[in-house]
C-alpha positions as CSV (number, residue, x, y, z in Angstrom):
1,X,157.7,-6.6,61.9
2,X,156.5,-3.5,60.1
3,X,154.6,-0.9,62.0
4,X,152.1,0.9,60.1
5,X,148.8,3.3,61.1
6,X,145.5,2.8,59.9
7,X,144.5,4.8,56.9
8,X,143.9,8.5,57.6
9,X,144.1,8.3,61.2
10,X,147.6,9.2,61.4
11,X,147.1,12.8,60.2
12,X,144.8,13.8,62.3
13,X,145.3,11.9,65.4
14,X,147.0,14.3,67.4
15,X,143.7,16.9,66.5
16,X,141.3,14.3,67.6
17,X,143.2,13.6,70.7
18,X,143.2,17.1,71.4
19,X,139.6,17.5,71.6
20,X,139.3,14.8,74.2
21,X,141.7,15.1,75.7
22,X,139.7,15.9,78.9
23,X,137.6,12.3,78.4
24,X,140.6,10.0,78.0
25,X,144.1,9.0,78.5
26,X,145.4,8.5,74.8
27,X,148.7,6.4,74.8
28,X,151.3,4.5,71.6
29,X,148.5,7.2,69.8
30,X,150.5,7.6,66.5
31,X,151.2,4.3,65.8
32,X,150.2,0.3,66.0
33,X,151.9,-2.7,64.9
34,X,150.6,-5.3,62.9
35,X,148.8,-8.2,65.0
36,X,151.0,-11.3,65.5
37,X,150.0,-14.8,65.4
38,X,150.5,-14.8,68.9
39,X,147.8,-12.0,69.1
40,X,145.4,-13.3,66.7
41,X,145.7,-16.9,68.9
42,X,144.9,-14.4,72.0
43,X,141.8,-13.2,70.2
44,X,140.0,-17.1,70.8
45,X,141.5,-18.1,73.9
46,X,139.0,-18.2,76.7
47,X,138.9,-15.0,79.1
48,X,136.7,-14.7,82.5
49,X,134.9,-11.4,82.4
50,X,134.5,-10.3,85.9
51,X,133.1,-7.0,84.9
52,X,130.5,-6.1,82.7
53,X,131.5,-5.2,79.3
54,X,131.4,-1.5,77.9
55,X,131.2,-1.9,74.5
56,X,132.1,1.2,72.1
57,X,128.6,2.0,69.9
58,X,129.8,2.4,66.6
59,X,133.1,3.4,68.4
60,X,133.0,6.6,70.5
61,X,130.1,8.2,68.6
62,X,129.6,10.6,71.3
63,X,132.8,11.9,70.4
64,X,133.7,11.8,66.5
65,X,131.5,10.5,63.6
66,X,130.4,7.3,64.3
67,X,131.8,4.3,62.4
68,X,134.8,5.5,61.4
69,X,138.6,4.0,62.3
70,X,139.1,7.3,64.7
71,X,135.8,6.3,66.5
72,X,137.0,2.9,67.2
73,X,140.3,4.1,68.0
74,X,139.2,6.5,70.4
75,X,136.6,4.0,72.1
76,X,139.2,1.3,72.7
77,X,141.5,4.4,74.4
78,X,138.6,5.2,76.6
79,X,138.6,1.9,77.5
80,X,135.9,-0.3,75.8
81,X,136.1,-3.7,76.2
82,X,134.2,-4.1,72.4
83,X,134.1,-2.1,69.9
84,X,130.9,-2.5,67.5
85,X,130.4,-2.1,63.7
86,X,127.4,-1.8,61.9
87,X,128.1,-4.2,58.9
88,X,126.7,-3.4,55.2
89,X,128.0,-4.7,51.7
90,X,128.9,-2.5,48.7
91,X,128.3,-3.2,44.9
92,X,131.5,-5.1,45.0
93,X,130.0,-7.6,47.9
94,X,132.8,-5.8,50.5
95,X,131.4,-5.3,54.0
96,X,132.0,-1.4,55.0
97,X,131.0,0.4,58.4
98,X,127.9,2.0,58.3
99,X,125.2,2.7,60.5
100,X,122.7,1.8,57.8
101,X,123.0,0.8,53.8
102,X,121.7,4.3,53.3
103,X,124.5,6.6,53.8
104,X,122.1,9.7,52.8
105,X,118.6,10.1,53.4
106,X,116.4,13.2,51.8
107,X,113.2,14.7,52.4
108,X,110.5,15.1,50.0
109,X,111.3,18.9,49.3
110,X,114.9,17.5,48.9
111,X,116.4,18.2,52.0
112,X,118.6,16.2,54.1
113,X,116.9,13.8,56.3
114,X,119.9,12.4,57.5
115,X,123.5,11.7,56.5
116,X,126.7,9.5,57.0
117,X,129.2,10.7,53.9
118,X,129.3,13.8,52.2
119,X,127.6,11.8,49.5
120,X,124.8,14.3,48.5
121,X,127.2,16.9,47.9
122,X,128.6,15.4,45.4
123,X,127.8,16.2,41.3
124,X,129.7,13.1,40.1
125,X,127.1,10.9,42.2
126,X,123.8,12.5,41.7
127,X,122.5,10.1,39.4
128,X,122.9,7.4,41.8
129,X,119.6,8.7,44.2
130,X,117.1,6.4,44.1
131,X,114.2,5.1,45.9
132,X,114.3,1.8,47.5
133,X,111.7,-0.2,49.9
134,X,114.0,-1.1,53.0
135,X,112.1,-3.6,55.2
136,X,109.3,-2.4,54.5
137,X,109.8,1.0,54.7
138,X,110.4,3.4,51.5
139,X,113.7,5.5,51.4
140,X,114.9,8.0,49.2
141,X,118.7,8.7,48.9
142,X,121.9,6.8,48.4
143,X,123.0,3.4,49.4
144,X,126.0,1.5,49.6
145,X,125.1,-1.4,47.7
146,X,125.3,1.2,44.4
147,X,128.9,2.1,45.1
148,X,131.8,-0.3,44.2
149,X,134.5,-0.2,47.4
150,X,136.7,2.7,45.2
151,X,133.6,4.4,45.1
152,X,132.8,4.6,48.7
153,X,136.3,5.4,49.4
154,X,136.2,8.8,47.6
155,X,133.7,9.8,50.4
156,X,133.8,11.3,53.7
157,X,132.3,10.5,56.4
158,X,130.0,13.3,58.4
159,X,128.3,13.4,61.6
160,X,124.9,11.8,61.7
161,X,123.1,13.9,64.6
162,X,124.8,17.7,63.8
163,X,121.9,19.4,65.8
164,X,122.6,17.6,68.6
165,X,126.4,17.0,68.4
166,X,127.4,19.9,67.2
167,X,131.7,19.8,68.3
168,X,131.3,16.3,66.2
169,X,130.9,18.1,62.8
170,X,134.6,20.1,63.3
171,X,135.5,16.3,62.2
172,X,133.3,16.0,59.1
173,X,134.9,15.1,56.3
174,X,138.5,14.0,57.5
175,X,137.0,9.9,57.6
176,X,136.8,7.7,55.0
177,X,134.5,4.9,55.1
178,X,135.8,2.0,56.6
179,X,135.7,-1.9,55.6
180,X,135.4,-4.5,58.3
181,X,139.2,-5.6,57.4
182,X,140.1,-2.2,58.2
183,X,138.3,-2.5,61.8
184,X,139.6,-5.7,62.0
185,X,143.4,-4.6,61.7
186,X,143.0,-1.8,64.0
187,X,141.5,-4.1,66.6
188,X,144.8,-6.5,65.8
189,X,147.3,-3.6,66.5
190,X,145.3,-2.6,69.9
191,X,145.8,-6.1,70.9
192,X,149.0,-6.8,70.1
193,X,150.1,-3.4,71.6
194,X,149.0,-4.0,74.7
195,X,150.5,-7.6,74.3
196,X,153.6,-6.1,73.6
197,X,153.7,-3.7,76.8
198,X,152.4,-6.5,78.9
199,X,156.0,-8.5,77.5
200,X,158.1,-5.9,78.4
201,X,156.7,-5.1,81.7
202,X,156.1,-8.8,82.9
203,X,157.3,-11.3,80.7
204,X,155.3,-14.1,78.3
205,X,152.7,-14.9,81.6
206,X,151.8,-11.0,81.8
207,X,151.1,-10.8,78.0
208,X,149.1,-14.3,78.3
209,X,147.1,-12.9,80.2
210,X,146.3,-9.5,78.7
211,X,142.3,-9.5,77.7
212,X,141.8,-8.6,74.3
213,X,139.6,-5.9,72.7
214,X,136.5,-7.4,71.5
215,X,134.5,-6.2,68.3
216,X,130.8,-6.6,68.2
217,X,129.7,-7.0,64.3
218,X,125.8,-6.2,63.6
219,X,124.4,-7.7,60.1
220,X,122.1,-4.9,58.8
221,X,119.4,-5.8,57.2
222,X,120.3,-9.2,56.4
223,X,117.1,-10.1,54.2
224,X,117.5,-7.1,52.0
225,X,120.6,-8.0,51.5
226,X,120.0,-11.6,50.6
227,X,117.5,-10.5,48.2
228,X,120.2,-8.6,45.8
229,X,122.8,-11.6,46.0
230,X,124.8,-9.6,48.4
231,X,124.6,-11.8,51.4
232,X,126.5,-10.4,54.5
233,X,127.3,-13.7,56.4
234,X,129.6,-15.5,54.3
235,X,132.5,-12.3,54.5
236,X,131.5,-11.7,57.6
237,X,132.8,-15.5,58.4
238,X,135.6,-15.4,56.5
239,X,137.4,-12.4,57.6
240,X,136.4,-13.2,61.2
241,X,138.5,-16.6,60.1
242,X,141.3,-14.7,58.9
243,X,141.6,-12.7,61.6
244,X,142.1,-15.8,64.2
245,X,138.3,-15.5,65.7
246,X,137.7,-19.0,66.4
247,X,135.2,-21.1,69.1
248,X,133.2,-20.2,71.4
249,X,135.5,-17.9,73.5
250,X,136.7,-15.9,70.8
251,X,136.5,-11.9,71.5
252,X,133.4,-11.4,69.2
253,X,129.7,-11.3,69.5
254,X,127.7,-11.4,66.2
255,X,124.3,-9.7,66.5
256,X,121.4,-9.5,64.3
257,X,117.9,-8.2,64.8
258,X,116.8,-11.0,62.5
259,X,116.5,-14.5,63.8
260,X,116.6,-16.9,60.4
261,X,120.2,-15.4,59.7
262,X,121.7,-15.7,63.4
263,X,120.2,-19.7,63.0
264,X,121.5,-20.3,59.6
265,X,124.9,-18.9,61.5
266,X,124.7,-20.9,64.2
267,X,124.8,-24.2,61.9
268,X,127.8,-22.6,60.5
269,X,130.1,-21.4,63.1
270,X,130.7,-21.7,67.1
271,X,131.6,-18.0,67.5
272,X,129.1,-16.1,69.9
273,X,125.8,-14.7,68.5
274,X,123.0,-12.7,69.8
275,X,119.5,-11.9,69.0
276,X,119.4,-8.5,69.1
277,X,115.6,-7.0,71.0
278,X,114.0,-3.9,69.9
279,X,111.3,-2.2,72.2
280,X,108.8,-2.8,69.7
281,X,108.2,-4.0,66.1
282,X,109.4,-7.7,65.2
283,X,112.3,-8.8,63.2
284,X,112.2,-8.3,59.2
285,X,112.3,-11.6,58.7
286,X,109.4,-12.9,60.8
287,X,107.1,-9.8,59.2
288,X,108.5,-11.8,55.4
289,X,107.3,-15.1,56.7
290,X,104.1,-13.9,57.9
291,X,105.1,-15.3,61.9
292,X,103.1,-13.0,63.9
293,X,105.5,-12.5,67.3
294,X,106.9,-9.7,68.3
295,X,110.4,-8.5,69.9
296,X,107.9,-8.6,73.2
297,X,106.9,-12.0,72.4
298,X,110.6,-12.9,72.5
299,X,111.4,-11.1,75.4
300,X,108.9,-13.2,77.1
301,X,110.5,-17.0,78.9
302,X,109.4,-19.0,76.2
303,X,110.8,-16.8,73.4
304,X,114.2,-16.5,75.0
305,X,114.4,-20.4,76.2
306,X,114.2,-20.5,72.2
307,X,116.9,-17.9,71.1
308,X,119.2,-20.1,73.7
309,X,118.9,-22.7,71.2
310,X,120.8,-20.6,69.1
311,X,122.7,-17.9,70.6
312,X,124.8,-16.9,73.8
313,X,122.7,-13.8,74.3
314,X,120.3,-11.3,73.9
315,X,120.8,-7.2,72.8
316,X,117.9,-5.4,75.3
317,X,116.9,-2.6,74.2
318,X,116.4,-0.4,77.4
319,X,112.6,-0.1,77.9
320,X,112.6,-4.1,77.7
321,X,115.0,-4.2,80.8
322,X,112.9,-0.9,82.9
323,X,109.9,0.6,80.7
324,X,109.8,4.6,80.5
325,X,106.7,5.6,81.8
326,X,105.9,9.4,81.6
327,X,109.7,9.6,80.4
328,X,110.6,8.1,83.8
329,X,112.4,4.9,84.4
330,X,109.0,2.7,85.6
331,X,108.8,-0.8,87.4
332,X,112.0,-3.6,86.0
333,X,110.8,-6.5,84.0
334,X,111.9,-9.6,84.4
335,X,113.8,-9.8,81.2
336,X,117.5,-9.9,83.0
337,X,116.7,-12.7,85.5
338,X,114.7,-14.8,82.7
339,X,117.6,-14.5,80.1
340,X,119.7,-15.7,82.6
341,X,117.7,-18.5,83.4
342,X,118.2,-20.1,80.1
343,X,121.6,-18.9,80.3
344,X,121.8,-16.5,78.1
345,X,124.0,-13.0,78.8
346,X,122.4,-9.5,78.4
347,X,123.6,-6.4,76.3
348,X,121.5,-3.3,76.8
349,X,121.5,-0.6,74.7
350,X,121.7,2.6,74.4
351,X,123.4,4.1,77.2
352,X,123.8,7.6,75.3
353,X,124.9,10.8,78.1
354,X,123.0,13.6,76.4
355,X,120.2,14.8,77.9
356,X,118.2,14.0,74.3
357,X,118.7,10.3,75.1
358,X,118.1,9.9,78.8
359,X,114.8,9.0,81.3
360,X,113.9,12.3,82.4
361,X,115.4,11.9,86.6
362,X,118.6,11.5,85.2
363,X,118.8,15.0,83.0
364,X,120.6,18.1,83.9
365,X,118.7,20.5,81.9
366,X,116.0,21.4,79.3
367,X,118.9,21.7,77.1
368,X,119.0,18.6,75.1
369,X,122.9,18.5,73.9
370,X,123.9,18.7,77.2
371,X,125.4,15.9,79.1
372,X,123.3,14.5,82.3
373,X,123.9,11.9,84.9
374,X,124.4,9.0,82.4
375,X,126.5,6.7,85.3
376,X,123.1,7.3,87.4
377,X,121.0,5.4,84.5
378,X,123.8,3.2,83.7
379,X,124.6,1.8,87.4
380,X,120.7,1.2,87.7
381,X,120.8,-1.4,85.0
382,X,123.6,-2.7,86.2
383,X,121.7,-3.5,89.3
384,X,119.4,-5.7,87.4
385,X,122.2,-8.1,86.5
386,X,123.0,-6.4,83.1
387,X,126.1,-8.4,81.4
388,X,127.2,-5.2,79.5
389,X,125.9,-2.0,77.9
390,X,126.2,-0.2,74.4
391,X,127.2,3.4,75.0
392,X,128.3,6.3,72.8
393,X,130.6,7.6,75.5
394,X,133.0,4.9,76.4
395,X,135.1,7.0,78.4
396,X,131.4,7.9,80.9
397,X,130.5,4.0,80.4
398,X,133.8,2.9,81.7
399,X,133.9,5.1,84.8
400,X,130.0,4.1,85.5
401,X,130.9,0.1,85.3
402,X,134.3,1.0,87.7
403,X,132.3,2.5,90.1
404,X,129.6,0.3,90.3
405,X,132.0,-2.1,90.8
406,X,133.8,-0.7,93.5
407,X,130.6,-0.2,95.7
């Protein structure tokens, strides 16, 4: 069996691990062998998740650039039970990693709205900003679906929220963009590394019954993409196939905040979906075919007694689950208990530590890079029932589901 690392990680490893070196325990760091049948097999066999499940938002985003191999790396060492890619197609039709088909955003005076790749900085692809109407709403930049794969790959990847995560921008430009394949082999050599501990440590039972990493694929603007031939499900399905993600237990959940492509899925495959909820607005889809509700209107019993037709859960966002009101968590919906009902699971998101991000009890200061009581917030959603959470600190999500647990 050859043992090999995932592209670019190797060489800076050992710098990433020393910046958080305080937030996790990093172990077999520098290298990961390639996924065995035996591990693949593991991937769809049935597990019993006692706990709820910390999934890793675009990795460890709170750490390194988000959606990049290191971030996933670094989430499954801090101990996510999923890691979760944003998925996106290129010219070519490959599915990469990004947060959003626009991997640079500019203002109207020219300035950087926001950014994912180094992209704007370069000469060589200055012809390729454009402006393009993205559900709805008109965006001037770069996109993904203009770059061929060899393309993309001669960018870097830089962190999306500088201002606020300032230490995350030492690691701008050491990432490339990843594909799905990529995530997908890296989530392979986590699992059959702890497969291959749990064999020399306790035999073929211990390894059969080692839990797998999960990965959590989002299909971004699914419509969009549909309407430039570049269709997102198909690859997604077939390298889920190739990587041994079969039935209804497999170790993956795919979400979409569109409802015709998760039903179209859901005709096609057995693997886990859910409808992803925002806070407001309604899915891209519905606002196309002129159907009036809302992600409140499907929030509601009757909406989610009809997403169980289709899927095995629902992605809250927070203010579904506990409204702010005067930036203060406010009086719990029913939303947990009703999803349940039906029997579907609930994923909140996003559980994010800085205080930028959280309901104004759980701060620490007026400063609002700095890390406040995120376990508080978390554990209170945990009380409702929640199934799991999306955070961009694995490492704080992990110790906030522990503890909870141990009360």
């Amino acid at each position: 069996m050859s043992v090999r690392t995932p592209r670019l990680m190797a060489p800076i490893a050992a710098l990433a691990l020393a910046a958080c070196a305080n937030l996790s325990q990093a172990h077999d760091a520098a290298n990961g062998a390639d996924a065995s049948d035996a591990a693949r097999q593991a991937s769809s066999q049935p597990t019993t998740v006692a706990a709820p499940l910390v999934i890793g938002h675009r990795g460890a985003s709170g750490y390194v650039p988000e959606h990049t191999l290191m971030s996933y790396w670094l989430a499954i060492e801090q101990g996510a039970d999923y890691v979760e890619p944003d998925l996106v197609s290129t010219k070519d039709g490959v599915l990469v990693a990004r947060h959003e088909n626009a991997i640079a955003i500019v203002n109207a005076d020219g300035s950087i709205r926001e950014a994912t790749t180094d992209v704007a900085e370069r000469p060589e692809f200055a012809d390729r900003k454009v402006t393009k109407l993205i559900d709805g709403v008109s965006l001037t930049g770069w996109f993904t679906e203009d770059f061929t794969l060899a393309e993309l790959k001669t960018l870097r990847a830089k962190e999306r929220l500088p201002s606020l995560r300032v230490a995350n921008t030492r690691f701008d430009r050491m990432f490339e963009v990843p594909t799905f394949e990529e995530v997908l082999n890296l989530v392979d050599q986590a699992n059959e590394r702890r497969r291959q501990k749990a064999l020399a440590e306790g035999g073929p039972k211990a390894a059969a019954k080692v839990k797998p990493i999960g990965v959590y694929p989002e299909t971004k603007h699914p419509t969009y993409f549909d309407g430039i031939n570049l269709s997102l499900e198909e690859p997604l399905l077939r390298s889920l196939q190739r990587h041994g993600y079969r039935g209804p237990h497999a170790a993956v959940f795919i979400q979409s905040f569109e409802v015709g492509n998760l039903k179209a899925l859901a005709t096609k495959t057995r693997l886990p979906l859910v409808q992803l909820l925002n806070g407001s607005g309604q899915p891209y889809d519905f606002t196309v075919a002129g159907d009036k509700r809302t992600y409140a209107d499907l929030a509601k019993p009757e909406g989610l007694k009809e997403i169980a037709t289709y899927a095995t859960g629902v992605g809250a966002n927070t203010n579904l689950m506990i409204p702010l009101v005067g930036g203060k968590l406010g009086t719990p919906t029913t939303l947990v208990s009703d999803a349940h009902a039906v029997g579907l699971k609930v994923h909140g998101w996003t559980f994010r530590a800085e205080n930028n991000f959280l309901p104004n009890e759980f701060d620490s200061s007026s400063n609002p890079a700095e890390y406040g009581d995120l376990a508080g917030q978390i554990q209170v959603f945990l009380g409702l029932g929640m199934d799991g959470f999306f955070t961009d600190q694995p490492f704080l999500g992990r110790q906030a589901r522990d503890a909870f647990i141990a009360k």
